[in-house]
Backbone as numpy.savetxt, mean C-alpha at the origin, in Angstrom:
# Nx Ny Nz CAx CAy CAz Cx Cy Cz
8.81 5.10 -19.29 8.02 5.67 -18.21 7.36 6.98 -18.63
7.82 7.80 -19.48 7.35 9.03 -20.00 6.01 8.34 -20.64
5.58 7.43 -21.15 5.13 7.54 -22.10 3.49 7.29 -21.19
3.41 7.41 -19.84 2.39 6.90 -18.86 2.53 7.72 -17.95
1.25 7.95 -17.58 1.30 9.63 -15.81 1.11 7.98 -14.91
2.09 7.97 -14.03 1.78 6.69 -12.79 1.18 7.67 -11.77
0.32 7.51 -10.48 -0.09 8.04 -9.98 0.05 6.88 -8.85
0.82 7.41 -7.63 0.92 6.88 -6.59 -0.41 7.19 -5.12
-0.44 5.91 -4.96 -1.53 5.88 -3.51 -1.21 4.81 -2.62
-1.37 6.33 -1.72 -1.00 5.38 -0.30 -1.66 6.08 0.83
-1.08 6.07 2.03 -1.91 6.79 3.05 -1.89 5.81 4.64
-2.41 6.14 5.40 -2.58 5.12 6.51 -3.33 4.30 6.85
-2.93 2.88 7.62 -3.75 1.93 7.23 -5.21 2.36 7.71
-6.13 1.30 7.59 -7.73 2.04 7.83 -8.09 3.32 7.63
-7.59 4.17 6.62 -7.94 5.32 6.55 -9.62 5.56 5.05
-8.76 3.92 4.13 -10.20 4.41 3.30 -9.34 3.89 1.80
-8.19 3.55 1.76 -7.10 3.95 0.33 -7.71 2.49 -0.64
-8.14 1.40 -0.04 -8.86 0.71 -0.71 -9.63 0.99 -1.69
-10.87 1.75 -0.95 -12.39 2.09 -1.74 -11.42 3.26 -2.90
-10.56 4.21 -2.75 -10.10 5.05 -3.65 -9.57 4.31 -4.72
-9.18 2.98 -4.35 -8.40 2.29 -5.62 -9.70 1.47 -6.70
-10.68 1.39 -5.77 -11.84 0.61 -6.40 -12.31 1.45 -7.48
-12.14 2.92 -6.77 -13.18 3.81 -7.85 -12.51 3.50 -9.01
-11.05 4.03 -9.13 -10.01 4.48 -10.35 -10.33 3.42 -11.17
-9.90 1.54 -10.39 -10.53 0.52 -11.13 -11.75 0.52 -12.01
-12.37 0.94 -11.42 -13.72 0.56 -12.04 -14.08 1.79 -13.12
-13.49 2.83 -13.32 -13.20 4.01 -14.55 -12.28 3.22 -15.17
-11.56 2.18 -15.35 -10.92 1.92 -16.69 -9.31 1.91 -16.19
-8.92 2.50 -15.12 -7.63 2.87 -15.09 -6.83 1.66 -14.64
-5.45 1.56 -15.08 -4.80 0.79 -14.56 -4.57 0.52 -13.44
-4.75 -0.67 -12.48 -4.26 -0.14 -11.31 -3.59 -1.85 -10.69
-2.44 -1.53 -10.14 -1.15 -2.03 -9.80 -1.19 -2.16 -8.13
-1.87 -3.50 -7.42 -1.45 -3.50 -6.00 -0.68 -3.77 -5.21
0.38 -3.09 -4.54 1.88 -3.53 -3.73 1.40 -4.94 -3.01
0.56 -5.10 -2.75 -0.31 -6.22 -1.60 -0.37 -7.79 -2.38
-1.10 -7.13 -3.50 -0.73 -8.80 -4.44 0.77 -8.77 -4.95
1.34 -7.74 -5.25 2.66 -8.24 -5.56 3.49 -8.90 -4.86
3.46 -8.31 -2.99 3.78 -9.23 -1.99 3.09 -10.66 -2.24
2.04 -10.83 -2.06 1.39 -12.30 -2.19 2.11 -13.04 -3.64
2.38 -12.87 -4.47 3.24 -13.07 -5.83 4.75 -13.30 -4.96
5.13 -12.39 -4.39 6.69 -12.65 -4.08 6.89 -13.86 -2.47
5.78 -13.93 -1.73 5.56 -14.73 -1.02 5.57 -16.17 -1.03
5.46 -17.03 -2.49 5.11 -18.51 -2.47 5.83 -18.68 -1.23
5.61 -19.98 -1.22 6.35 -21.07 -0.55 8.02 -21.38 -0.70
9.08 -21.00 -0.06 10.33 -21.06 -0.38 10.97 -20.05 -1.25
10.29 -19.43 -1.45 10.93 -18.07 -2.49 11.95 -17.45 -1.69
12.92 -16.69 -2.70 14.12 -16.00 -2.74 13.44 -15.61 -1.69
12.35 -14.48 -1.49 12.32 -13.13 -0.26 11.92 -14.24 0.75
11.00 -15.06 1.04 10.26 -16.09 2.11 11.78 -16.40 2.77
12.80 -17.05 2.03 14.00 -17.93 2.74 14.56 -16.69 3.60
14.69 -15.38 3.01 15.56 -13.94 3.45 14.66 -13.80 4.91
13.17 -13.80 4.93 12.54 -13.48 6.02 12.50 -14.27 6.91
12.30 -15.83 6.63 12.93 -16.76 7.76 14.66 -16.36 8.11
15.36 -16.11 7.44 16.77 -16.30 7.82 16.97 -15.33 9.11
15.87 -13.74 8.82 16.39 -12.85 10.17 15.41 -12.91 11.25
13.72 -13.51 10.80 12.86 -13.15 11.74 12.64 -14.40 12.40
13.25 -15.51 12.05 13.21 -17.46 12.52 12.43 -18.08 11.55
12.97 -19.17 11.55 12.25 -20.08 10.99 10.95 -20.75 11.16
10.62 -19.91 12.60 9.10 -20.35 12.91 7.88 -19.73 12.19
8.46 -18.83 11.34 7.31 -17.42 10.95 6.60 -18.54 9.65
7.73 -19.61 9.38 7.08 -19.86 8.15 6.35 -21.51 8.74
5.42 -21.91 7.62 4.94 -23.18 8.13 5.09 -24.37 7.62
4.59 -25.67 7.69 5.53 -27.19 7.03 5.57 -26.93 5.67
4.73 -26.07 4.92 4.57 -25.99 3.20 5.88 -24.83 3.55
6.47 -24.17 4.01 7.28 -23.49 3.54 6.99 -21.73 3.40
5.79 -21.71 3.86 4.69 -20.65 3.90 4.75 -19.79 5.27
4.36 -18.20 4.79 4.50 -17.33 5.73 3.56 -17.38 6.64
3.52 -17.45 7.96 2.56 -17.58 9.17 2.72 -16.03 9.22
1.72 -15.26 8.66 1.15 -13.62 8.36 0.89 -13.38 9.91
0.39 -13.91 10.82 0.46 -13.23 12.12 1.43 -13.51 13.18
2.35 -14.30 12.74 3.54 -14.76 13.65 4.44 -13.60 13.29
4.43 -13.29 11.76 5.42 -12.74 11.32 5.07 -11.16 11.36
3.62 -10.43 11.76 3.32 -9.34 11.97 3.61 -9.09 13.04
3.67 -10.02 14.39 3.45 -10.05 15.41 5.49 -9.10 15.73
6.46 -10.06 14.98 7.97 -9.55 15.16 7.89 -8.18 14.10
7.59 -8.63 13.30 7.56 -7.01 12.13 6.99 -5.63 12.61
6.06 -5.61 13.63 5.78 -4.16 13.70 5.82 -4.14 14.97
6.82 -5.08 15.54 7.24 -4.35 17.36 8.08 -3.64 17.52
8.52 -2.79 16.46 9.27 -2.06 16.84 9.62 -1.65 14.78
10.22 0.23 14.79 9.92 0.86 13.70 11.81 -0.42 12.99
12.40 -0.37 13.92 13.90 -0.96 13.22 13.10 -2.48 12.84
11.83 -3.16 13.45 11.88 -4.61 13.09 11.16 -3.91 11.55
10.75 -2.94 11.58 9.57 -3.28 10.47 10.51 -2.85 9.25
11.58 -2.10 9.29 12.25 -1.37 8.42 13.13 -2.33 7.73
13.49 -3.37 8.51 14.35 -5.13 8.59 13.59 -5.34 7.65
12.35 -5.78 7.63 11.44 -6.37 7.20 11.33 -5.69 5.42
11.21 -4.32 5.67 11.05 -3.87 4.55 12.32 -3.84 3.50
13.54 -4.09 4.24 14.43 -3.91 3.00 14.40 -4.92 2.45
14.51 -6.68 3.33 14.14 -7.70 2.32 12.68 -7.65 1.00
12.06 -7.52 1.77 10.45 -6.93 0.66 10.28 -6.33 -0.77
11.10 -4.79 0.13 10.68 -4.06 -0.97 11.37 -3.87 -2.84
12.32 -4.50 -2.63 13.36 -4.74 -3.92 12.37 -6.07 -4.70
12.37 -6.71 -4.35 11.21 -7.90 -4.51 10.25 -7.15 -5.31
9.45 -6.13 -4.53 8.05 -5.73 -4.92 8.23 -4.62 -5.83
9.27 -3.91 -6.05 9.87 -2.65 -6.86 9.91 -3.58 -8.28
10.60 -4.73 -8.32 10.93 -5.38 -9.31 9.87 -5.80 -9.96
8.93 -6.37 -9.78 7.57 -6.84 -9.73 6.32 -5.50 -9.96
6.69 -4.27 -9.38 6.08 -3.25 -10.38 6.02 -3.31 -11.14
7.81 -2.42 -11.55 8.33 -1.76 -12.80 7.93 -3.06 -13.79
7.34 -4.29 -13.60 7.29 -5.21 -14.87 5.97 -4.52 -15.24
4.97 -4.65 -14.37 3.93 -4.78 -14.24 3.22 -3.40 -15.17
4.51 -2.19 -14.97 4.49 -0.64 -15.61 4.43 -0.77 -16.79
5.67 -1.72 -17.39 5.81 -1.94 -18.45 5.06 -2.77 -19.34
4.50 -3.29 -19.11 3.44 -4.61 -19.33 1.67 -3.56 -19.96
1.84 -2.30 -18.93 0.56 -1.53 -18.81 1.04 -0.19 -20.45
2.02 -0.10 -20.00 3.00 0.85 -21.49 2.65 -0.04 -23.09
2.99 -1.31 -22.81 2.69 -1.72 -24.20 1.19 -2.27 -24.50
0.67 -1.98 -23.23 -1.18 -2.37 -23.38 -1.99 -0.99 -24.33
-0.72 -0.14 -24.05 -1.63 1.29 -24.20 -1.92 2.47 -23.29
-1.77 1.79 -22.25 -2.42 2.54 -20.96 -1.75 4.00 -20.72
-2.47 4.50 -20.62 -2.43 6.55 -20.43 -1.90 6.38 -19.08
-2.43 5.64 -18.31 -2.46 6.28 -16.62 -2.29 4.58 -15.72
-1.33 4.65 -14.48 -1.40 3.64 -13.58 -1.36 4.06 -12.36
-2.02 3.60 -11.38 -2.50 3.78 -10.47 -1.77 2.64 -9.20
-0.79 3.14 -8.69 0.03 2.25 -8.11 -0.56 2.57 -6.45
-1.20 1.36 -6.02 -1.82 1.35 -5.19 -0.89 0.37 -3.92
-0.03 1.74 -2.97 0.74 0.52 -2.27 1.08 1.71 -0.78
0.73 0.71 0.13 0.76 1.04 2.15 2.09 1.87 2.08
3.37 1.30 1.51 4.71 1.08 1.87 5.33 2.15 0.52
4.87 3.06 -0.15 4.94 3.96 -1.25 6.04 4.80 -0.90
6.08 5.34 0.15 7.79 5.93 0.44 8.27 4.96 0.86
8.21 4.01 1.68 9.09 3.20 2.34 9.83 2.64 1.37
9.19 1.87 0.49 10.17 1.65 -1.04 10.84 2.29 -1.94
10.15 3.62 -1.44 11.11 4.61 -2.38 10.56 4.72 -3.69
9.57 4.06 -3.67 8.60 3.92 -5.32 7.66 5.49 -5.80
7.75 6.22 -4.29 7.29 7.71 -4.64 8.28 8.67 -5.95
9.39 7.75 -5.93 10.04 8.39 -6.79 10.13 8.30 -8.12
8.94 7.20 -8.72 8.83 6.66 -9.92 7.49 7.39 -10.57
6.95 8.05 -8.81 4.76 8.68 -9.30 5.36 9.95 -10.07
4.31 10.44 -10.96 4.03 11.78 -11.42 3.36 12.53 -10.27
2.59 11.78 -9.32 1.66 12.37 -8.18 0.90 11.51 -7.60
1.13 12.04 -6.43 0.69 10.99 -5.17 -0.24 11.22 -4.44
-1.32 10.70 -4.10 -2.40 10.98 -3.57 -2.41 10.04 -2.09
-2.85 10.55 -0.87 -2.34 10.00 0.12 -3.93 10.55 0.82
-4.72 9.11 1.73 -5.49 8.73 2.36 -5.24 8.83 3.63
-6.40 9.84 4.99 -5.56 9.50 6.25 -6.92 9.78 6.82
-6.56 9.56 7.99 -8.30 9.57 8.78 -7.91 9.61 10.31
-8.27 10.33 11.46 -8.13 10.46 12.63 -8.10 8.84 13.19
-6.51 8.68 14.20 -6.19 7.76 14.40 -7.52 6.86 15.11
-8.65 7.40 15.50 -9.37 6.44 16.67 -10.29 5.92 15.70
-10.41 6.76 14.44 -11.50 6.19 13.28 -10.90 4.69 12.53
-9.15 5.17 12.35 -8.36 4.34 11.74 -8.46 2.70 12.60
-8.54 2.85 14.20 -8.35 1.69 14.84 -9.24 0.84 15.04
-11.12 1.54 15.39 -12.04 1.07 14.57 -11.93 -0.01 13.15
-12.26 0.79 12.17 -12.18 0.04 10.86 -10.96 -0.98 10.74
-9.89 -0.91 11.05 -8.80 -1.89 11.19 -9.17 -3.01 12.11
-9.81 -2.91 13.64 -10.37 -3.78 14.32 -11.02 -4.65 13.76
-12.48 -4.10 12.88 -13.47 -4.58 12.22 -12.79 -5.25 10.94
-12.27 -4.82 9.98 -11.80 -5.42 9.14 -11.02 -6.63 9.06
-9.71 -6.49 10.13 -8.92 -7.57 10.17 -9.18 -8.60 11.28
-10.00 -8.24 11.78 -10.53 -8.91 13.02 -9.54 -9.60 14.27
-8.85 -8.28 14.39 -8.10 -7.74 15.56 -8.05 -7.36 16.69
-7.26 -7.06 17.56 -7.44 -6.80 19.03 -6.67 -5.17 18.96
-7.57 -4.44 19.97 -7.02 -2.72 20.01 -5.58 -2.90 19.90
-4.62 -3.81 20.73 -3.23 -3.39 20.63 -2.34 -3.84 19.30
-3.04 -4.87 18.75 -2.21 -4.90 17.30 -2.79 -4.38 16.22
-4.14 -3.06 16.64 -3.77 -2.16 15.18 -3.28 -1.10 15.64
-3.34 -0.73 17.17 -1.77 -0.11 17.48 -0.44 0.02 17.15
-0.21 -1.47 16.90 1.29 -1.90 16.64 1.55 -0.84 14.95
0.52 -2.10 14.20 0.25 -1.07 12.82 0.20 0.37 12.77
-0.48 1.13 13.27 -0.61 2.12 12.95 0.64 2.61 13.22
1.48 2.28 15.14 2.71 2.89 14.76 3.84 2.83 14.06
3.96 1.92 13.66 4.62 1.06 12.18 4.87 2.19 11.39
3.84 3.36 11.07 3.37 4.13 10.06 3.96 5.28 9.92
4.35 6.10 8.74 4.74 7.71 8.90 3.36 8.50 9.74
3.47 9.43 10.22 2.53 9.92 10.61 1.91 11.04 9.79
0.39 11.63 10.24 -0.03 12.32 9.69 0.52 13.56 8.58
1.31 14.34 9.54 2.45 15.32 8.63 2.73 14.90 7.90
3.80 14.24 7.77 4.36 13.25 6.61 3.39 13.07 5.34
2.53 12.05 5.38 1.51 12.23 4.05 1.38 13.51 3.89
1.03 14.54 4.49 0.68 15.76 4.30 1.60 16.89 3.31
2.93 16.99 4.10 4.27 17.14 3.25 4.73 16.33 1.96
4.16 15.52 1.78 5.03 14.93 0.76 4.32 13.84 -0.04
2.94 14.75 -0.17 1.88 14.39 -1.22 1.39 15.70 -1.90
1.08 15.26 -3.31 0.32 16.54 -4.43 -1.44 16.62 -3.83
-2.04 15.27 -3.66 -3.28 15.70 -2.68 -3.84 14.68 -1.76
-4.35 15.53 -0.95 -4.99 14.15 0.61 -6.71 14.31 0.77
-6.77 13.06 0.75 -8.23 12.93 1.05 -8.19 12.43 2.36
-9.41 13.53 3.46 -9.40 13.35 5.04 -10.77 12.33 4.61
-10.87 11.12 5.09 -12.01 10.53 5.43 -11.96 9.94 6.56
-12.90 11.14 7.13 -13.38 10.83 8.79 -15.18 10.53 8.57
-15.73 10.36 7.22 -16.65 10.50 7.21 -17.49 9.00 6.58
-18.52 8.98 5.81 -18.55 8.42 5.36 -18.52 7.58 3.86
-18.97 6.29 3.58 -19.01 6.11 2.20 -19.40 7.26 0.95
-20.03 7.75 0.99 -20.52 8.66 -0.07 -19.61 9.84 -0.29
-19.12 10.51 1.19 -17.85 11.43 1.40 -16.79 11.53 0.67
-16.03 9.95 0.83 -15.23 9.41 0.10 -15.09 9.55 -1.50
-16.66 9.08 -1.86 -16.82 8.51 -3.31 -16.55 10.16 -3.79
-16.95 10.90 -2.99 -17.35 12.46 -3.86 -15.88 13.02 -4.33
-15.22 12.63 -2.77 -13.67 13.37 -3.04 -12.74 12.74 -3.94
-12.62 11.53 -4.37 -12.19 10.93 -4.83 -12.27 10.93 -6.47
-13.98 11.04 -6.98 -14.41 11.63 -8.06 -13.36 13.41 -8.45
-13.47 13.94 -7.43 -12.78 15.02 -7.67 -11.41 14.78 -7.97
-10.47 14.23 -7.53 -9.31 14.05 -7.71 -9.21 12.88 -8.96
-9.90 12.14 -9.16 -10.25 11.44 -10.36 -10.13 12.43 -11.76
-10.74 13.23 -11.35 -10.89 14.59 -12.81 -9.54 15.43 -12.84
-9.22 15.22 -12.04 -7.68 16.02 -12.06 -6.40 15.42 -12.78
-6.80 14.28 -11.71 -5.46 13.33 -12.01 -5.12 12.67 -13.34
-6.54 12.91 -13.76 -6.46 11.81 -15.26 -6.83 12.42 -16.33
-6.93 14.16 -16.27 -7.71 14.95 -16.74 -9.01 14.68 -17.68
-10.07 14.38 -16.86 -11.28 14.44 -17.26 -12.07 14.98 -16.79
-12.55 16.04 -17.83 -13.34 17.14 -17.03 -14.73 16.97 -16.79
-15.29 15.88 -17.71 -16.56 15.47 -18.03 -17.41 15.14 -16.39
């Protein structure tokens, strides 16, 4: 692990932490998504799939054996104890499925990884970053873009958002935060900046 700066990102949902992972991508940098690693640990009948039917029912999943993603959001973020349930089966799964993924980037060569994941304290994987960069955006901007994106109803990106550490939190217990209440270009600028920091390039 010495031999690589990991750089953790996360932040709240609809806040923007996507487009920040696109930039780093597209400069060359490694970058590692908690989201496909779930989709990887998800098949059909897998070790974690059988663990999440066993506490949330057997209805969440479908005749292939497969997670019904809004049956199973629907019990997961009604409450902070369902989602925390949720996360201890998960996140050992997805920790495991990093650290390969770290190592895999170590013998590629790679200077820098860019661990791009929602659930970054919740897993406890903040404890693996050199520095964490954390995305947040005024909750009514956040419920917007979450509406539009996932093509949702106001009360279940409610549910989500309260699911979430709150503002403070990222704030306390990140090296830097990008506010995007603004727009695309906003983003790209601040992000460029913390780009030159994080990976030291001054150019």
């Amino acid at each position: 692990m010495k031999k690589i700066k990991i750089i953790g990102l996360t932040g709240q949902t609809g806040a923007g932490k996507s487009t920040v992972s696109e930039y780093f991508l597209k400069r060359n940098i490694c970058v590692i998504n908690a989201d496909s690693l779930v989709r990887k640990i998800y098949i059909a009948n897998s070790p974690c799939v059988m663990a999440i039917a066993a506490l949330f029912g057997d209805d969440v999943l479908d005749e292939n054996g497969e997670i019904i993603r809004p049956i199973l959001a629907q019990r997961a973020f009604s409450s902070k104890e369902a989602t925390e349930k949720l996360n201890s089966i998960v996140h050992p799964f997805v920790t495991y499925e990093f650290l390969k993924q770290v190592n895999k980037a170590v013998q590629n060569g790679a200077r820098y990884v860019l661990y791009d994941a929602p659930q970054l304290f919740e897993s406890n994987a903040n404890l693996f970053c050199d520095v964490i960069i954390s995305v947040i955006a005024d909750k009514k901007v956040r419920i917007k873009r979450i509406c539009i994106r996932d093509n949702i109803d106001l009360q279940s990106a409610e549910l989500r958002i309260n699911a979430q550490y709150d503002e403070d939190f990222f704030r306390q217990n990140s090296d830097f935060i990008i506010e995007n209440n603004s727009d695309l270009e906003f983003l790209e600028t601040e992000t460029e900046k913390l780009y030159k920091i994080v990976c030291n390039r001054g150019d």
